[in-house]
C-alpha positions in Angstrom: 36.4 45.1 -23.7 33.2 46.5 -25.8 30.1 45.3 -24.7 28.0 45.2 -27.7 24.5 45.8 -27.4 21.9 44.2 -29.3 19.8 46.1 -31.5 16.3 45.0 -33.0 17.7 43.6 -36.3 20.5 41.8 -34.9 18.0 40.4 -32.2 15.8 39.4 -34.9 18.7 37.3 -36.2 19.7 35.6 -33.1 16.0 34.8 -33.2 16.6 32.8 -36.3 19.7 31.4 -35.7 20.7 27.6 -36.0 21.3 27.5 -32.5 18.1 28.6 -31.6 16.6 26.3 -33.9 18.2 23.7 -32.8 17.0 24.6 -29.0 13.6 24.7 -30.3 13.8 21.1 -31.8 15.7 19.9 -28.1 12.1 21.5 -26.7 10.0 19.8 -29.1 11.9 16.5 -28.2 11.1 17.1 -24.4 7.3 17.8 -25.0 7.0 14.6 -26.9 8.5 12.9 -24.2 6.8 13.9 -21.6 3.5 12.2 -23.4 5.5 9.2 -24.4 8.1 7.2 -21.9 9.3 5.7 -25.5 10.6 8.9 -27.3 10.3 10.1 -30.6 10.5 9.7 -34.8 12.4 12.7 -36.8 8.7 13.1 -38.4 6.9 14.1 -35.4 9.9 16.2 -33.6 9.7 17.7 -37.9 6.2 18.6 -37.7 6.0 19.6 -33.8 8.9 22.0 -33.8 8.5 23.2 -37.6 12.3 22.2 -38.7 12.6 19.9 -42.0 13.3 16.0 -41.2 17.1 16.9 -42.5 17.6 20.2 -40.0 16.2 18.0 -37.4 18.9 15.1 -37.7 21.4 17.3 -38.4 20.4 18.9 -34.2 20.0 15.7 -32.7 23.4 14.5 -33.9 24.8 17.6 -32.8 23.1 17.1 -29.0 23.7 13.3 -29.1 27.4 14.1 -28.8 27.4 15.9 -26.0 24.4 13.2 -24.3 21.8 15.6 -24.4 19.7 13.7 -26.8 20.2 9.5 -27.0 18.7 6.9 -29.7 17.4 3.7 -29.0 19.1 1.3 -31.6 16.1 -0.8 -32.2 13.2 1.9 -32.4 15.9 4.2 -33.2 13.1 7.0 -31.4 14.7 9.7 -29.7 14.7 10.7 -26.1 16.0 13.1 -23.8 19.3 12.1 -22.5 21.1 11.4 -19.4 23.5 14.5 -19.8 20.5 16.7 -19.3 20.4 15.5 -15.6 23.6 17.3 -15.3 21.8 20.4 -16.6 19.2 19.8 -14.4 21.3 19.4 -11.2 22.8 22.8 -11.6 19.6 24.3 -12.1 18.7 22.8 -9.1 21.8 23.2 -7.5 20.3 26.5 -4.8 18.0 23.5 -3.7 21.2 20.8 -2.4 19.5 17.6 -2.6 21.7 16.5 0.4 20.2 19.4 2.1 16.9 18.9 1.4 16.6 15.0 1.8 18.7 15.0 5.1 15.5 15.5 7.4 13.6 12.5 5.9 16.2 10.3 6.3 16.5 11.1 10.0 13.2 10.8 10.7 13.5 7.0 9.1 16.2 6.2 11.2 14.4 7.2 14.2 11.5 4.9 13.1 13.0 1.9 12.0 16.8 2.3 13.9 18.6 1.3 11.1 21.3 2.6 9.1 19.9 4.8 6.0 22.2 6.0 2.9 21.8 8.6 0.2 23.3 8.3 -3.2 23.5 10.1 -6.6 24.7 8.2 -9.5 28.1 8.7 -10.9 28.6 7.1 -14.4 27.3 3.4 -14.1 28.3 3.2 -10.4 26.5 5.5 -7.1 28.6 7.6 -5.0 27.2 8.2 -0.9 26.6 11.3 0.1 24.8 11.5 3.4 24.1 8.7 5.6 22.7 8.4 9.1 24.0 5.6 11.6 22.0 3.0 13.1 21.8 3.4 17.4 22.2 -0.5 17.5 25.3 -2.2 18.2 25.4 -4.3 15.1 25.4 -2.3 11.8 26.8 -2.3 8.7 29.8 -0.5 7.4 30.0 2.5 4.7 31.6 5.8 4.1 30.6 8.7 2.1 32.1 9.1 -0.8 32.4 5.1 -1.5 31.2 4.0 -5.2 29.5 0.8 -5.7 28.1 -1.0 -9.1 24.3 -0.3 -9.6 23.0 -3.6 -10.7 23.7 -5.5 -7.2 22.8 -2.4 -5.0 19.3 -1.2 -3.7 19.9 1.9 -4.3 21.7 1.7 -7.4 18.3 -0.6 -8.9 16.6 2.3 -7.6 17.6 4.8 -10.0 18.1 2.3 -12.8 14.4 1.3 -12.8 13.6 5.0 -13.2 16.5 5.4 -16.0 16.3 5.5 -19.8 16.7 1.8 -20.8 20.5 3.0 -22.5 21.8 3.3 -19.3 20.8 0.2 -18.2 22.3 -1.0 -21.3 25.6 0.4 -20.5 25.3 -1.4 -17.3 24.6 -4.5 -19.1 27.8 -4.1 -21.5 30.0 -3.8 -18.5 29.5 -6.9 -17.4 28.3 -8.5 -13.9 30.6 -9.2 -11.0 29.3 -11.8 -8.6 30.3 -10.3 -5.3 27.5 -13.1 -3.6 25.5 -16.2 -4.8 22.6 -13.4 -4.9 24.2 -11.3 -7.2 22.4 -10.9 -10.6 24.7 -11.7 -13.2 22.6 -11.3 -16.5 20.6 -8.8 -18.7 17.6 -10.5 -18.2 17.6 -11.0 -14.8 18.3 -7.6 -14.1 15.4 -6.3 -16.8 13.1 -8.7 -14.8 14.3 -6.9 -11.5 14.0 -3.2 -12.3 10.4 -4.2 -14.1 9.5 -5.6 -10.5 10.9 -2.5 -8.6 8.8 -0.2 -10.9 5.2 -2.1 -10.1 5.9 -1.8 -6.6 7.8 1.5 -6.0 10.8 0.3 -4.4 14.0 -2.0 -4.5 15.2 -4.5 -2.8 18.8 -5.8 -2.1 18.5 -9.4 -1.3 22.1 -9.8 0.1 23.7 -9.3 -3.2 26.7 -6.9 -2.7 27.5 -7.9 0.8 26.1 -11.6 1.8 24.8 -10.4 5.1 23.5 -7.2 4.6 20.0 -7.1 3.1 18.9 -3.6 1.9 15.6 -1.6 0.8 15.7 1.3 -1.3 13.5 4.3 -3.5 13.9 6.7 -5.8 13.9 10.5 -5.9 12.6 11.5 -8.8 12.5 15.6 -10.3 10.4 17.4 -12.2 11.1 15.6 -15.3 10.8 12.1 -14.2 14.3 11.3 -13.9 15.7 9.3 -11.2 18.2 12.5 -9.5 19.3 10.7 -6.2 17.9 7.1 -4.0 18.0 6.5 -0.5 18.2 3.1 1.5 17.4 1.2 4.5 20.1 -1.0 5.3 20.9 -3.8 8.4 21.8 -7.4 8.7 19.8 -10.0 6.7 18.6 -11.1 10.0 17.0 -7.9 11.2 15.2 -8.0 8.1 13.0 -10.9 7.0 11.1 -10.3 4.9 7.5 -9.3 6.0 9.7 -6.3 7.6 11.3 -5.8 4.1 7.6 -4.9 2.9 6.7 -2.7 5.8 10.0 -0.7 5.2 9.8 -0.6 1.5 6.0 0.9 1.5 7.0 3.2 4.3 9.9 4.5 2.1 8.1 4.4 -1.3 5.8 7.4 0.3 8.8 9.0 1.6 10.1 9.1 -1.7 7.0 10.6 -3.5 7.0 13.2 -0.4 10.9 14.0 -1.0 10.2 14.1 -5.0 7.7 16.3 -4.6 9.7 18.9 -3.3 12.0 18.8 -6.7 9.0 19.0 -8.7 8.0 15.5 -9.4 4.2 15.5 -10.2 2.4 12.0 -10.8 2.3 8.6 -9.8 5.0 6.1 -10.3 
């Protein structure tokens, strides 16, 4: 096969072609949304990335297929959207987030004995990845590789909180299984819950997946805010009252900014 090589004119074009246009409103979408948590009009991405209002629908349409780029039905604003995690994950891929997180975790099971998990989201469940096993006789059971919903886990609340309000949404739309008489079973409770994880920095599972295993969990969050992986304490309700539950979630929520740090997350949560 021919290469071809580029020369200046037909550089010039690619320069001025739609899909580089339409890369530059994607940018301009990102920069507004890293100054505003809610997104942003068609008038401002417009005037910011220099496209007409009609070039710029016609680009965000075209990246809200593939879940680049997602709409919020009521302010109908646009913000980046969850597909670009998968973008960002092979980016990041040289950097293995099991790889990476794996000491921390072992140095929380050392200090608090107890059984810690790691989990990325799949879809609108989490997958584990890594755990470490508790030294006491007593522990609860898991296996890599198991899925479990995110509204009744710590960890899957975890990465929710941090999550465009669409995926919580989804969640929502899916409905609620009551695996325990703890289990949040509506929109509003769950809202009221990931509001309540974000003003103190971690989540808490109050025995509502399994009825006697209480959990405490955090985020890790990247570069661009997003929620790429959570990690969780986990034992039996009764090794875990709860003026422990705080001590292990504070301990955790500066674990978490350390481990975020380390994919790039600047700022305070």
């Amino acid at each position: 096969m021919t290469r071809r090589v580029l020369t200046k004119s037909s550089k010039d074009k690619v320069a001025s072609s739609t899909v580089v246009k339409a890369l530059h409103v994607l940018e301009s979408l990102a920069d507004l949304c890293d100054s505003s948590a809610e997104g942003a009009s068609v008038s401002k991405i417009s005037q910011r990335s220099g496209e007409s209002p009609s070039s710029v629908c016609k680009h965000l349409a075209a990246f809200q297929q593939y879940g680049l780029v997602e709409q919020d039905p009521r302010s109908e604003l646009y913000r980046i959207g969850i597909y670009a995690l998968r973008l960002s994950s092979l980016a990041l891929k040289p950097m293995s987030i099991r790889e990476t997180v794996s000491p921390y975790l072992r140095k929380i099971a050392d200090r608090v004995g107890e059984t810690i998990h790691l989990v990325i989201r799949d879809g609108l469940r989490v997958v584990y990845i890594d755990k470490v096993e508790s030294s006491k006789t007593v522990r609860m059971h898991s296996e890599i590789g198991l899925r479990n919903p995110m509204y009744c886990t710590g960890v899957g609340k975890a990465i929710l909180a941090y999550s465009p309000i669409s995926l919580v949404e989804a969640v929502a739309a899916e409905g609620f299984t009551p695996f325990t008489p703890q289990t949040l079973i509506s929109r509003g409770a769950l809202l009221e819950d990931l509001e309540l994880i974000r003003s103190r920095g971690y989540a808490i599972d109050n025995c509502e997946h399994e009825s006697e295993v209480r959990c405490v969990a955090a985020p890790i969050l990247n570069h661009l805010k997003e929620p790429i992986a959570s990690f969780s304490v986990s034992c039996p309700k009764w090794r875990l009252p709860h003026e422990r539950v705080v001590e292990i979630g504070e301990m955790i929520r500066d674990v978490s900014a350390e481990i975020s740090a380390r994919f790039g997350y600047i700022g305070s949560r």
